[in-house]
N, CA, C and O atoms as a Tripos MOL2 file, in Angstrom:
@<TRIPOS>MOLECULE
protein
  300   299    75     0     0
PROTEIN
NO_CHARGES

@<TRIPOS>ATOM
      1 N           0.8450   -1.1780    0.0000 N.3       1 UNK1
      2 CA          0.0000    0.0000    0.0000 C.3       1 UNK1
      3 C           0.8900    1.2420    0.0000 C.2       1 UNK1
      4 O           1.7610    1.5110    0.8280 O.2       1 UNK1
      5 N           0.5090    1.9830   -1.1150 N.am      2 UNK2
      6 CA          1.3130    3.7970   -0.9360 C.3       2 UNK2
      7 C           1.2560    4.3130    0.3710 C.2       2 UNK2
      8 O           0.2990    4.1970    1.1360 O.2       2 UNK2
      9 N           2.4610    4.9630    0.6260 N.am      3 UNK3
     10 CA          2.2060    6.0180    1.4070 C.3       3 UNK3
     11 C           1.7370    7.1500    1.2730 C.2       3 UNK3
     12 O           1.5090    7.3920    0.0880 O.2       3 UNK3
     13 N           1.3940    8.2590    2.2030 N.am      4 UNK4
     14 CA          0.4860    9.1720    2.1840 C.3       4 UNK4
     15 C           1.5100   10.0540    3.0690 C.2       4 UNK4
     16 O           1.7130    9.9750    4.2800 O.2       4 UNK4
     17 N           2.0490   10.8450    2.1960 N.am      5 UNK5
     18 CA          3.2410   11.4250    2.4820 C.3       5 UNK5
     19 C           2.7550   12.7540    3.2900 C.2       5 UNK5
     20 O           1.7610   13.3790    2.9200 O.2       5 UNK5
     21 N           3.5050   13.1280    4.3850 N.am      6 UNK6
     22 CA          2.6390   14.4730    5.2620 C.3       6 UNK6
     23 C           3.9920   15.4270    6.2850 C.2       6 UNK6
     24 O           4.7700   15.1170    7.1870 O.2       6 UNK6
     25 N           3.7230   16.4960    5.6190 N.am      7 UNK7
     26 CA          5.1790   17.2150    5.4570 C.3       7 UNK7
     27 C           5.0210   18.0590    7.0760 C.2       7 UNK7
     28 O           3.9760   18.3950    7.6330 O.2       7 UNK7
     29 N           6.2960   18.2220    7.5030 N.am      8 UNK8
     30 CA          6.0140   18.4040    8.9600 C.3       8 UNK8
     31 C           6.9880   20.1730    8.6410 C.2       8 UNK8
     32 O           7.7580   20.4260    7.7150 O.2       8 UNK8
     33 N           6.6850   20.8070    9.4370 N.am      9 UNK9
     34 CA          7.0980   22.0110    9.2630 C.3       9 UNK9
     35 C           8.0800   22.1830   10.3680 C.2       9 UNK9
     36 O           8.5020   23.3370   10.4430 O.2       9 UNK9
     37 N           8.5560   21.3630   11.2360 N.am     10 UNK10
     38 CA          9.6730   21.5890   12.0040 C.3      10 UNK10
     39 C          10.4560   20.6670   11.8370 C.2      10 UNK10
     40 O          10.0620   19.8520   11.0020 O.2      10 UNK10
     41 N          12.0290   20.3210   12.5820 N.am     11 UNK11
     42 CA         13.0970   19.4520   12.5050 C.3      11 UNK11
     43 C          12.3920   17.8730   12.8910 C.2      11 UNK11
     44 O          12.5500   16.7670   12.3740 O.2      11 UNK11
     45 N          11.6280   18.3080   13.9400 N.am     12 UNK12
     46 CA         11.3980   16.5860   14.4000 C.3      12 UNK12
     47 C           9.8140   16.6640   15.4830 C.2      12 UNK12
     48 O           9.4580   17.6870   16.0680 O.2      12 UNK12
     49 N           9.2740   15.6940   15.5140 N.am     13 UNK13
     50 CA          7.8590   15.9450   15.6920 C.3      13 UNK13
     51 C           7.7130   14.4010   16.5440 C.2      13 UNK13
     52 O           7.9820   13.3010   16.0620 O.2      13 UNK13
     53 N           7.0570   14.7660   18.3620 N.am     14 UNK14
     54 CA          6.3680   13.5330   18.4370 C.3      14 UNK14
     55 C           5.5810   12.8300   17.9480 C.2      14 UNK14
     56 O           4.8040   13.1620   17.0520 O.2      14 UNK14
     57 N           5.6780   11.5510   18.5560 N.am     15 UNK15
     58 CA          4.9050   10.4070   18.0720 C.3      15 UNK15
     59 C           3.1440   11.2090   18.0530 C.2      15 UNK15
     60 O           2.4890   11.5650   17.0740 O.2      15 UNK15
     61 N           2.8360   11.2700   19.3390 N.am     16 UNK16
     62 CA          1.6730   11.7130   19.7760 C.3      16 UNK16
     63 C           1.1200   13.0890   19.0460 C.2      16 UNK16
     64 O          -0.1090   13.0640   18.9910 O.2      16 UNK16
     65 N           1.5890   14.0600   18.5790 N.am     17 UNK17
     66 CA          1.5010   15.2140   17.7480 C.3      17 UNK17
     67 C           1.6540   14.8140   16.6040 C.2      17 UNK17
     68 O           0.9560   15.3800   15.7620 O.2      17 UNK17
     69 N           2.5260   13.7950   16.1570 N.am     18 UNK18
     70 CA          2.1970   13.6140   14.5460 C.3      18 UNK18
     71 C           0.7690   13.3490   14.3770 C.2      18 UNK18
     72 O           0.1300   14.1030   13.6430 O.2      18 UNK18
     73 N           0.1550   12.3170   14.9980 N.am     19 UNK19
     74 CA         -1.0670   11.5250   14.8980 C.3      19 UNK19
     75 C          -2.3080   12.4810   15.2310 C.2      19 UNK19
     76 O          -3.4580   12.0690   15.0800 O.2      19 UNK19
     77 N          -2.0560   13.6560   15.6470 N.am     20 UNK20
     78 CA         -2.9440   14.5850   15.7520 C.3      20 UNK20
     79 C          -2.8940   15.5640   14.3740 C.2      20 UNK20
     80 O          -3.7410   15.8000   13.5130 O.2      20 UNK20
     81 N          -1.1810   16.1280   14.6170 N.am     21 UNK21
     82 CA         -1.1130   16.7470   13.1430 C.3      21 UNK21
     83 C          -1.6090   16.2500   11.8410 C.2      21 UNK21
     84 O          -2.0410   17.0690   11.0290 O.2      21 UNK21
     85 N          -1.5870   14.9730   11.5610 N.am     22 UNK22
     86 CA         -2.1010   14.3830   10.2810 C.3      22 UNK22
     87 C          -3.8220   13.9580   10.5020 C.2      22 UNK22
     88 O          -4.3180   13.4860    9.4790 O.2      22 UNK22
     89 N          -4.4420   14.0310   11.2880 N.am     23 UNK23
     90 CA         -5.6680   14.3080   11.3860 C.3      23 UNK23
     91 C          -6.0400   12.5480   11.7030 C.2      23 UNK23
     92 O          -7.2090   12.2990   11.4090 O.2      23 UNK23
     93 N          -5.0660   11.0310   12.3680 N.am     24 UNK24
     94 CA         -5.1830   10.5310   12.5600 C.3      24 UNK24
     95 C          -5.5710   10.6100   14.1370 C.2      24 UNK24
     96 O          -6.3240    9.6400   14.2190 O.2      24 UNK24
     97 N          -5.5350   10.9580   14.9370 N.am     25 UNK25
     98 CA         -6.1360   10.8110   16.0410 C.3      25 UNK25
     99 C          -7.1410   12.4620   16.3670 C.2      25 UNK25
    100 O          -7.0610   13.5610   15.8170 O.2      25 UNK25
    101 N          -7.7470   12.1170   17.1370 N.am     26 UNK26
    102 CA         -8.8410   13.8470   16.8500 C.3      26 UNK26
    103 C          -8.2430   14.3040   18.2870 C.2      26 UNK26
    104 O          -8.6150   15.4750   18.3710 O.2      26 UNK26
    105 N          -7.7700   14.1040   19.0460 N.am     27 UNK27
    106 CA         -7.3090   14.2750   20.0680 C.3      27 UNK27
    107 C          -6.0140   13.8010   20.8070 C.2      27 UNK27
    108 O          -5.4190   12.9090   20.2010 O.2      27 UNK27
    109 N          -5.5050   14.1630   21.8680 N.am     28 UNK28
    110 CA         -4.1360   13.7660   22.5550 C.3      28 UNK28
    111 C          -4.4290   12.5260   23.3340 C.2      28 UNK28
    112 O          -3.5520   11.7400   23.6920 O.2      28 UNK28
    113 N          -5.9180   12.3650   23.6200 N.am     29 UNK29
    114 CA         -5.9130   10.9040   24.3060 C.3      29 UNK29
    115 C          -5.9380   10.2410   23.4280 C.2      29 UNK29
    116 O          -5.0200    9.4360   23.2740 O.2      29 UNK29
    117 N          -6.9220   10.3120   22.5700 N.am     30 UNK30
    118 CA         -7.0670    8.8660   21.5950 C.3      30 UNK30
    119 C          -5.9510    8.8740   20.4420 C.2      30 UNK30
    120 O          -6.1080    8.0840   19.5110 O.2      30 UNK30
    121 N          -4.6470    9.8640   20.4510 N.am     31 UNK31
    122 CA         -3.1630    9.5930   20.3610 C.3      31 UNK31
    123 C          -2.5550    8.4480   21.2380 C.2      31 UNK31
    124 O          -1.9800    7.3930   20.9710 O.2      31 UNK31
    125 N          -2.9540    9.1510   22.5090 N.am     32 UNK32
    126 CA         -2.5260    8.3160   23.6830 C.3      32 UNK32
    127 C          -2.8530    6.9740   23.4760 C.2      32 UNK32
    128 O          -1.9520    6.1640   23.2590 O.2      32 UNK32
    129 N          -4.6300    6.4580   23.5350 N.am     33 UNK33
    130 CA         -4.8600    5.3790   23.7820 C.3      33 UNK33
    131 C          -4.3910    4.4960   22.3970 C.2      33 UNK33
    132 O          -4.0790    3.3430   22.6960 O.2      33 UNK33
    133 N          -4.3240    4.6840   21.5100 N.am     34 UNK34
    134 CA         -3.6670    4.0970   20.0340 C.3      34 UNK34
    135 C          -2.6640    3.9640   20.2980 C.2      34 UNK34
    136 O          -2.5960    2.7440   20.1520 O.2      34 UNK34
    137 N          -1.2190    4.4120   20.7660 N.am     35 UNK35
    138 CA          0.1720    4.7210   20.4710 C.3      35 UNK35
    139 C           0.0970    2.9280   22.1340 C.2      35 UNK35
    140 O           0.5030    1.7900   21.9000 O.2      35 UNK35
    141 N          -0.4200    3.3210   23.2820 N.am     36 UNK36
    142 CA         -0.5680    2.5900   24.4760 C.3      36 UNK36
    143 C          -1.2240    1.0930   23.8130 C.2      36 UNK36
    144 O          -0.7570    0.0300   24.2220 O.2      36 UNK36
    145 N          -2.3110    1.0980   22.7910 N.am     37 UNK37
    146 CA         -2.9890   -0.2830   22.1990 C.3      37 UNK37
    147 C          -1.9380   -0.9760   21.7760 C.2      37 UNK37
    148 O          -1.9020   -2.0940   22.2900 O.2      37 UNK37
    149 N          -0.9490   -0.7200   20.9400 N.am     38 UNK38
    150 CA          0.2170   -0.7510   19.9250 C.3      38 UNK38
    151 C          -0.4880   -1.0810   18.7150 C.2      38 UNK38
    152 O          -0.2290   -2.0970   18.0700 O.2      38 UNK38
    153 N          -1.4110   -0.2120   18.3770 N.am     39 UNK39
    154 CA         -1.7040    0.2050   17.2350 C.3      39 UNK39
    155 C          -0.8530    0.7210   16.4720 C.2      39 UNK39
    156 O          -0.9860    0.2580   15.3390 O.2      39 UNK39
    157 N           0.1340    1.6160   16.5600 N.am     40 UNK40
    158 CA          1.0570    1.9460   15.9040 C.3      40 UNK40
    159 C           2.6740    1.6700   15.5310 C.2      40 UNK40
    160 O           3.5740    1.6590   16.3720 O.2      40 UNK40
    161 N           2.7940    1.5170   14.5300 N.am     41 UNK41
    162 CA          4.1170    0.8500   14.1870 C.3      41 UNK41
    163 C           4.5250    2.3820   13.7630 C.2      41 UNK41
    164 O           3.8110    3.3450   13.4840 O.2      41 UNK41
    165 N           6.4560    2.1820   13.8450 N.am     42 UNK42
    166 CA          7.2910    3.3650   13.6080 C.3      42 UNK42
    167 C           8.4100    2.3150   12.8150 C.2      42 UNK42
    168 O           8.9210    1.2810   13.2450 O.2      42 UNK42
    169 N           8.5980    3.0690   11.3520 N.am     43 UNK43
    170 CA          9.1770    2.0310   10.5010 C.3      43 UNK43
    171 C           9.2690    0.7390   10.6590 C.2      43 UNK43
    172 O          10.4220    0.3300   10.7930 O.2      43 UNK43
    173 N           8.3460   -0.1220   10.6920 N.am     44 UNK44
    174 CA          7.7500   -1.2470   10.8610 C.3      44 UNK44
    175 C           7.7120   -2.1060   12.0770 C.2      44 UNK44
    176 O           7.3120   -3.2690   12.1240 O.2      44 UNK44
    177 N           8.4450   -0.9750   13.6070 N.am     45 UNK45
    178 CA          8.1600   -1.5090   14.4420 C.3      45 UNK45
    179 C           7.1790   -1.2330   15.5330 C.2      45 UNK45
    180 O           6.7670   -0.0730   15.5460 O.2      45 UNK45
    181 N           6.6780   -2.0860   16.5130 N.am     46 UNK46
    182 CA          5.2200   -1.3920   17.1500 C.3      46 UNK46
    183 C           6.0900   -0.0880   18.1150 C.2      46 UNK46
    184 O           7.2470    0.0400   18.5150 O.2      46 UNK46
    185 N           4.9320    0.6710   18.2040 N.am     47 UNK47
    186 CA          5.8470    2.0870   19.1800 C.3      47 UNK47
    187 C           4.6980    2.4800   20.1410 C.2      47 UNK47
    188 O           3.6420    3.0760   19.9310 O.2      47 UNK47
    189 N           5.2450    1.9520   21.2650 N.am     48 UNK48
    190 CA          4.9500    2.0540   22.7710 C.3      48 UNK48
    191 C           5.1050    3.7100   23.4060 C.2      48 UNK48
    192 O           4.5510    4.0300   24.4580 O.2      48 UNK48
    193 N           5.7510    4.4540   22.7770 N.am     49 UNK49
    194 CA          6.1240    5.6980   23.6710 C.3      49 UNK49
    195 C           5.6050    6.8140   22.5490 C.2      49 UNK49
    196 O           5.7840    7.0030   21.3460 O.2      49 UNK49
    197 N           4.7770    7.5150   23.7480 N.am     50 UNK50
    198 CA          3.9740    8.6780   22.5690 C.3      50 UNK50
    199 C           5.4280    9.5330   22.4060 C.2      50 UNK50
    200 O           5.7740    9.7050   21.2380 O.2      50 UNK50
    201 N           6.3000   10.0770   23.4340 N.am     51 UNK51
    202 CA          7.4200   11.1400   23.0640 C.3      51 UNK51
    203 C           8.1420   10.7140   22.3130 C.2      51 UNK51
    204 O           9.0890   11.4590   22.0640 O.2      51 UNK51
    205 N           8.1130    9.4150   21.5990 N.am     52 UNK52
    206 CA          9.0640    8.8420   20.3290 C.3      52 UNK52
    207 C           9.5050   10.2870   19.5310 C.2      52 UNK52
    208 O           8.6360   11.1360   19.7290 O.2      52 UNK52
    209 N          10.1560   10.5800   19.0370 N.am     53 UNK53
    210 CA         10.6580   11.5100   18.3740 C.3      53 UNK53
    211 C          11.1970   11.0610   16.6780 C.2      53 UNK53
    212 O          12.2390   10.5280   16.2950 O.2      53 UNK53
    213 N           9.9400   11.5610   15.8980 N.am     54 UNK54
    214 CA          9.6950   11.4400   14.1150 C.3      54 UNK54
    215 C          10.8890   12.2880   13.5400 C.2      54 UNK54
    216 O          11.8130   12.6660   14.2600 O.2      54 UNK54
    217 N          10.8470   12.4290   12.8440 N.am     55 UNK55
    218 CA         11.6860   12.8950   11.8000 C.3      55 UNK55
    219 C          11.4110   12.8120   10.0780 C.2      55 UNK55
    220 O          10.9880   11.7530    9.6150 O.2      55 UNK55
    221 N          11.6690   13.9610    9.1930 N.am     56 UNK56
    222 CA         11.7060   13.4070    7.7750 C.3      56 UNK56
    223 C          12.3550   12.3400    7.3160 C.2      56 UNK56
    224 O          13.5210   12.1000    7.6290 O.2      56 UNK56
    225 N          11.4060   11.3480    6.2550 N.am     57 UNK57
    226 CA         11.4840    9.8240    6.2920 C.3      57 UNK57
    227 C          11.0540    8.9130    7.0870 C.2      57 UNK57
    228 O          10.9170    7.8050    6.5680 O.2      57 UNK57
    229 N          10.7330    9.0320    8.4350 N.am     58 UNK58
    230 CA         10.1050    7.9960    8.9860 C.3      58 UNK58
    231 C           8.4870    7.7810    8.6520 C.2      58 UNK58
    232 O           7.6160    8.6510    8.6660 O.2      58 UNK58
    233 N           8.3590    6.5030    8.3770 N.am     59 UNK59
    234 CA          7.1720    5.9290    8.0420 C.3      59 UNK59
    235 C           5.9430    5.2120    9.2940 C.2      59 UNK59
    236 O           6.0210    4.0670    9.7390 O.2      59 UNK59
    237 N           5.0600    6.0520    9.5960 N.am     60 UNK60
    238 CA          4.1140    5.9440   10.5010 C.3      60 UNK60
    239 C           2.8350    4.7690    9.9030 C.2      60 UNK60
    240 O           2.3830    5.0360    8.7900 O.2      60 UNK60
    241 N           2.3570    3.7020   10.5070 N.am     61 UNK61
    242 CA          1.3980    3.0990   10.0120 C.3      61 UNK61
    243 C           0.6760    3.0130   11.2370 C.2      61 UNK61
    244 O           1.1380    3.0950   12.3750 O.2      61 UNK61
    245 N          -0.9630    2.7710   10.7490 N.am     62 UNK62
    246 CA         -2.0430    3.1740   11.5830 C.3      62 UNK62
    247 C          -3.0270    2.3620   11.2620 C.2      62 UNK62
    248 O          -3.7110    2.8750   10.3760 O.2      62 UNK62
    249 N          -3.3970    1.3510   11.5760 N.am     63 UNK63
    250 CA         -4.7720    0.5000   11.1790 C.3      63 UNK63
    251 C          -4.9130    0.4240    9.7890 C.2      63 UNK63
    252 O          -5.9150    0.7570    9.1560 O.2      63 UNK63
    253 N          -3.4740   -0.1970    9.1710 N.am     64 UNK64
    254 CA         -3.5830   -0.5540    7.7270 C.3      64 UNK64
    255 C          -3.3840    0.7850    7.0120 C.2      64 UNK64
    256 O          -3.0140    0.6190    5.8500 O.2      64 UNK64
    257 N          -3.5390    2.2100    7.4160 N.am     65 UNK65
    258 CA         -2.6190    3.2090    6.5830 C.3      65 UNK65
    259 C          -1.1700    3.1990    7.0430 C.2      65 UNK65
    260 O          -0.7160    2.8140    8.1200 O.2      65 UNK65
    261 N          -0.4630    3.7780    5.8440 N.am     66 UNK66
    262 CA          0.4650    4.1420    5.9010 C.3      66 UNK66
    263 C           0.7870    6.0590    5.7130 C.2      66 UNK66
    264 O           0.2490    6.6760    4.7940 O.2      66 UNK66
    265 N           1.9210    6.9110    6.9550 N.am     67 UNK67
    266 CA          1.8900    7.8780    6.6160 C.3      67 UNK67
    267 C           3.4330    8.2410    6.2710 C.2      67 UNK67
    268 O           4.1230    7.4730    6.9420 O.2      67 UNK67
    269 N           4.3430    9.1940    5.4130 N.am     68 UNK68
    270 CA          5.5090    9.0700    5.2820 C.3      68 UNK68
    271 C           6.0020   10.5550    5.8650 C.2      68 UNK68
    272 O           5.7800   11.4680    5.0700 O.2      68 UNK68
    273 N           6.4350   10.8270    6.7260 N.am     69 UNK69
    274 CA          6.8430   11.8590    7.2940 C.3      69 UNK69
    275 C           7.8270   12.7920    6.1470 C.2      69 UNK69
    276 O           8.8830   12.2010    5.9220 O.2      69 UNK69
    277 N           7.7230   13.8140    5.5610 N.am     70 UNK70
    278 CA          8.5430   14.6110    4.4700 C.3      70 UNK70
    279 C           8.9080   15.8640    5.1200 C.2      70 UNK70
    280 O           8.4140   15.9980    6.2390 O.2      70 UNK70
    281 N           9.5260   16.6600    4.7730 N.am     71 UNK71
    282 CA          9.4710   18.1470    5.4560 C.3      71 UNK71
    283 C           9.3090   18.8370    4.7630 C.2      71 UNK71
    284 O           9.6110   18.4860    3.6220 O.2      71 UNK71
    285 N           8.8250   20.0470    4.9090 N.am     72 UNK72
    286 CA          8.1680   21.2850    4.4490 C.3      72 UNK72
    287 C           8.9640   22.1550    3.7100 C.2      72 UNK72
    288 O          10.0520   22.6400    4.0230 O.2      72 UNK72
    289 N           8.3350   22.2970    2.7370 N.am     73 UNK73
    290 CA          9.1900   23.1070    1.6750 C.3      73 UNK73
    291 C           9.7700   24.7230    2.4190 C.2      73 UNK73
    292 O           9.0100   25.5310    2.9540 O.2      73 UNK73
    293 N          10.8210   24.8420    2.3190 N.am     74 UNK74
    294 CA         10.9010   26.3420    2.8400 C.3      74 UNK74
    295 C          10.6700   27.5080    2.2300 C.2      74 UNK74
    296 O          11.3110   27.7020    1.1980 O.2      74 UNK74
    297 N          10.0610   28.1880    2.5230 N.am     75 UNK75
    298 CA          9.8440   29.8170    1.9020 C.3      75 UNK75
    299 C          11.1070   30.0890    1.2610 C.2      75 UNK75
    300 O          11.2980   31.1730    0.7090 O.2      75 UNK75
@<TRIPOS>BOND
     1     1     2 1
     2     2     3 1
     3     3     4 2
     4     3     5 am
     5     5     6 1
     6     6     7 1
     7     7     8 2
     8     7     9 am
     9     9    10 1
    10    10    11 1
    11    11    12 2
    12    11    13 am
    13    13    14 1
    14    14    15 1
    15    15    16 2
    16    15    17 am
    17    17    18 1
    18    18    19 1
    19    19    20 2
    20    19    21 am
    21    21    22 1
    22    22    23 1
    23    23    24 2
    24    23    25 am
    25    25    26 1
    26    26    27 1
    27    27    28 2
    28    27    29 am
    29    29    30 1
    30    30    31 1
    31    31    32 2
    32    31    33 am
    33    33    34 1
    34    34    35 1
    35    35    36 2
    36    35    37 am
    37    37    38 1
    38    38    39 1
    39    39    40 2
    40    39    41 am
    41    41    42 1
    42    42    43 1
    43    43    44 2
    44    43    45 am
    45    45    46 1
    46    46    47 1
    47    47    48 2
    48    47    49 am
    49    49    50 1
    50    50    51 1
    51    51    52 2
    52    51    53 am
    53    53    54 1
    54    54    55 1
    55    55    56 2
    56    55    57 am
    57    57    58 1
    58    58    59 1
    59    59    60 2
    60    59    61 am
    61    61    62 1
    62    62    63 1
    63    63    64 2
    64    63    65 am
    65    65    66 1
    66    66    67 1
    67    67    68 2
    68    67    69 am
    69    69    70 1
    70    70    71 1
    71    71    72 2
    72    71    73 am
    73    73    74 1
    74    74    75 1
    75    75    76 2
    76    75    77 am
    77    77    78 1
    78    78    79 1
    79    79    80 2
    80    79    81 am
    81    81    82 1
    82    82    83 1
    83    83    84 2
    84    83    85 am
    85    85    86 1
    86    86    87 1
    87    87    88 2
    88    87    89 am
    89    89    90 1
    90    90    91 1
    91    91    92 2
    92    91    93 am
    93    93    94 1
    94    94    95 1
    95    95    96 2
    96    95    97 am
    97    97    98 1
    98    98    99 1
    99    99   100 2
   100    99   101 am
   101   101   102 1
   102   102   103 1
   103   103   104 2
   104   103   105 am
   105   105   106 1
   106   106   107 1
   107   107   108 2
   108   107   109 am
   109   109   110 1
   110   110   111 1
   111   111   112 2
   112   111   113 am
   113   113   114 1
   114   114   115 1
   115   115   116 2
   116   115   117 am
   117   117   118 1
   118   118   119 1
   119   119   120 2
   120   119   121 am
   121   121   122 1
   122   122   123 1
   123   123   124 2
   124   123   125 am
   125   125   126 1
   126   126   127 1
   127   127   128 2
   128   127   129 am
   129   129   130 1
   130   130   131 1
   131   131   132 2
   132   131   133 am
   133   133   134 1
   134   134   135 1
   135   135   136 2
   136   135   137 am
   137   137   138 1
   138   138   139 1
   139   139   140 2
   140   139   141 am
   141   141   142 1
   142   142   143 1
   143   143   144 2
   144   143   145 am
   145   145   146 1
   146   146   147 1
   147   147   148 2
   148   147   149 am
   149   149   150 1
   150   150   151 1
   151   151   152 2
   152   151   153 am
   153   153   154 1
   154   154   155 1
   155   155   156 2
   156   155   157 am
   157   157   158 1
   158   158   159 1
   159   159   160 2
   160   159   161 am
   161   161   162 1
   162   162   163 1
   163   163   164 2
   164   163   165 am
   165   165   166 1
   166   166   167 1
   167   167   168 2
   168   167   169 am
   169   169   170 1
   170   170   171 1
   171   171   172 2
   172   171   173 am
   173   173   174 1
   174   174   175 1
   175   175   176 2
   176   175   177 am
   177   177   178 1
   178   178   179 1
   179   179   180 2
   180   179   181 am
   181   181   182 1
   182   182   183 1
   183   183   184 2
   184   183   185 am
   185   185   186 1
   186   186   187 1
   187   187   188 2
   188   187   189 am
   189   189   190 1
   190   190   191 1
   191   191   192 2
   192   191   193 am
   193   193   194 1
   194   194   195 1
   195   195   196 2
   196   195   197 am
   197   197   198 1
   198   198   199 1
   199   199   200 2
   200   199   201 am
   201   201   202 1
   202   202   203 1
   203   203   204 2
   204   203   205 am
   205   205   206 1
   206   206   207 1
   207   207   208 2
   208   207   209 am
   209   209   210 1
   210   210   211 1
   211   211   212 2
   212   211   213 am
   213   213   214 1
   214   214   215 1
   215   215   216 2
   216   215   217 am
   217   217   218 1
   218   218   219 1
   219   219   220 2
   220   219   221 am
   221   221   222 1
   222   222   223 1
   223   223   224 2
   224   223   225 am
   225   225   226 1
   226   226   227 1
   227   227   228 2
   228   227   229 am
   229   229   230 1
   230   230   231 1
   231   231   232 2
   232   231   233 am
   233   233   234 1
   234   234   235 1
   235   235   236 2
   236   235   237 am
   237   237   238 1
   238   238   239 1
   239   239   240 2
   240   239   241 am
   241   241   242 1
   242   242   243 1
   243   243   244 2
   244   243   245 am
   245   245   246 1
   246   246   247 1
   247   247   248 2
   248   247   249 am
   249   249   250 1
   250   250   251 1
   251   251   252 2
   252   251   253 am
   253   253   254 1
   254   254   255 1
   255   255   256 2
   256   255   257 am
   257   257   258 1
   258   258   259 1
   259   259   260 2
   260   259   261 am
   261   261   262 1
   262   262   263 1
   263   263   264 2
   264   263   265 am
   265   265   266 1
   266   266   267 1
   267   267   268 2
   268   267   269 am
   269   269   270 1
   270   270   271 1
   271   271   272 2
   272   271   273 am
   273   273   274 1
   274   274   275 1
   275   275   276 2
   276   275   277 am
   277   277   278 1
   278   278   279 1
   279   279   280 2
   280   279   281 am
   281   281   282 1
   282   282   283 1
   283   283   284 2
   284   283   285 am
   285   285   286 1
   286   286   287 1
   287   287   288 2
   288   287   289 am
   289   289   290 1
   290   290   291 1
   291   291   292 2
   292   291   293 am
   293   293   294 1
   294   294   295 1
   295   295   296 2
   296   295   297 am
   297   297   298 1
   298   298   299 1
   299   299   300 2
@<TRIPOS>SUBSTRUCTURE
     1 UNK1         2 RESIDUE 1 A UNK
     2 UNK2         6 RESIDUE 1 A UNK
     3 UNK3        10 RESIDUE 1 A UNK
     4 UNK4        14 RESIDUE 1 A UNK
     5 UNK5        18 RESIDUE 1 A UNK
     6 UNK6        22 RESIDUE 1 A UNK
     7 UNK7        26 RESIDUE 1 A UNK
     8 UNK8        30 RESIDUE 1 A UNK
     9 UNK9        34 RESIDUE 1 A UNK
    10 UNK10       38 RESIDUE 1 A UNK
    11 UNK11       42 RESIDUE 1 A UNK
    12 UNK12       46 RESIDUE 1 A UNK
    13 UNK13       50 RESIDUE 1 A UNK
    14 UNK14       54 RESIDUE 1 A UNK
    15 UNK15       58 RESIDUE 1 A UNK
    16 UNK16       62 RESIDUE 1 A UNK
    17 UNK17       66 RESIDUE 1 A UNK
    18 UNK18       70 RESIDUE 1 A UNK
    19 UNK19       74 RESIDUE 1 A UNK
    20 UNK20       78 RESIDUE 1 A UNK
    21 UNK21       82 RESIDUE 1 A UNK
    22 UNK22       86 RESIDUE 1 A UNK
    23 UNK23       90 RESIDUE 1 A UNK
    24 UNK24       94 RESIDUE 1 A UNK
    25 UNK25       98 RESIDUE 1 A UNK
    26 UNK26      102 RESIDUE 1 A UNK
    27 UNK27      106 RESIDUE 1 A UNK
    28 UNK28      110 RESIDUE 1 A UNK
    29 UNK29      114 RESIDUE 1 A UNK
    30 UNK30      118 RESIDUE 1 A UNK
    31 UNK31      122 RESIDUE 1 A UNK
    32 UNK32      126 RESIDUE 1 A UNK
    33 UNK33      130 RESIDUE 1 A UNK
    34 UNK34      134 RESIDUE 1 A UNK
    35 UNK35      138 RESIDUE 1 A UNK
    36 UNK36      142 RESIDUE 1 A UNK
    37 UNK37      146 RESIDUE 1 A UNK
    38 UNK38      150 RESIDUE 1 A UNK
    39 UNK39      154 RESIDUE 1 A UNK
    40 UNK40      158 RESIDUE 1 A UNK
    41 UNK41      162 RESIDUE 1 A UNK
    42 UNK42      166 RESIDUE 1 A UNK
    43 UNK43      170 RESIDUE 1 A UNK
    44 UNK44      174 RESIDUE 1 A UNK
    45 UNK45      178 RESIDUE 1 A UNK
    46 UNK46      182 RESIDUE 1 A UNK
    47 UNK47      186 RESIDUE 1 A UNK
    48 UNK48      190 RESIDUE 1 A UNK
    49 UNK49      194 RESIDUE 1 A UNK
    50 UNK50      198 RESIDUE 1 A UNK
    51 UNK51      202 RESIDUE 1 A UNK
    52 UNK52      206 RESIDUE 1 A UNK
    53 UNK53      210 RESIDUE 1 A UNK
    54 UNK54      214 RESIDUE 1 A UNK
    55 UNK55      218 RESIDUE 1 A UNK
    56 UNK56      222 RESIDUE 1 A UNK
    57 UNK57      226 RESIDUE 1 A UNK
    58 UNK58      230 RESIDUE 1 A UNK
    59 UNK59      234 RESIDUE 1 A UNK
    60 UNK60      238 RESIDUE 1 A UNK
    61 UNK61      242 RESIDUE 1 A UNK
    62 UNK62      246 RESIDUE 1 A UNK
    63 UNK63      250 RESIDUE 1 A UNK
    64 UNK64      254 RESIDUE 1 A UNK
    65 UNK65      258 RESIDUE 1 A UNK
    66 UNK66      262 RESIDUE 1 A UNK
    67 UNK67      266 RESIDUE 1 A UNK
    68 UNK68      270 RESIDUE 1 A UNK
    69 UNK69      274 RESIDUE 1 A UNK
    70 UNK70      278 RESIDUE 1 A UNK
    71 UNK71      282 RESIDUE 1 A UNK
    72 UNK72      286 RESIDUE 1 A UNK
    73 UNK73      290 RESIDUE 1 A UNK
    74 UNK74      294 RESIDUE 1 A UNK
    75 UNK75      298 RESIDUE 1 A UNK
């Protein structure tokens, strides 16, 4: 399955704020309670800790999506 590439506008971005920033969780708990289920894998491994720390290139998957962390074009 493609990724769904989603460009982050700073150097590096938690686990728990990505999943809000990309409009996968609607909130910081149900970040929380997903990231705590091990619903979420971080380049194909499960990720237990919401303060995980993303970066451009890392690949986030979520209940069969995939998201690809890119960074933001600069002005």
């Amino acid at each position: 399955m493609p990724s769904k590439n989603v460009p982050i506008t700073t150097p590096t971005i938690r686990l728990d704020q990505f999943l809000k920033w990309a409009g996968i969780a609607a909130t910081g708990g149900q970040a929380k309670a997903m990231i705590a289920g091990g619903l979420v894998r971080v380049n194909g491994q499960v990720e237990k800790r919401r303060s995980h720390t993303l970066e451009p290139g890392d690949e986030v998957e979520v209940k069969g999506a995939s998201f690809k962390l890119t960074a933001a074009p600069v002005d």
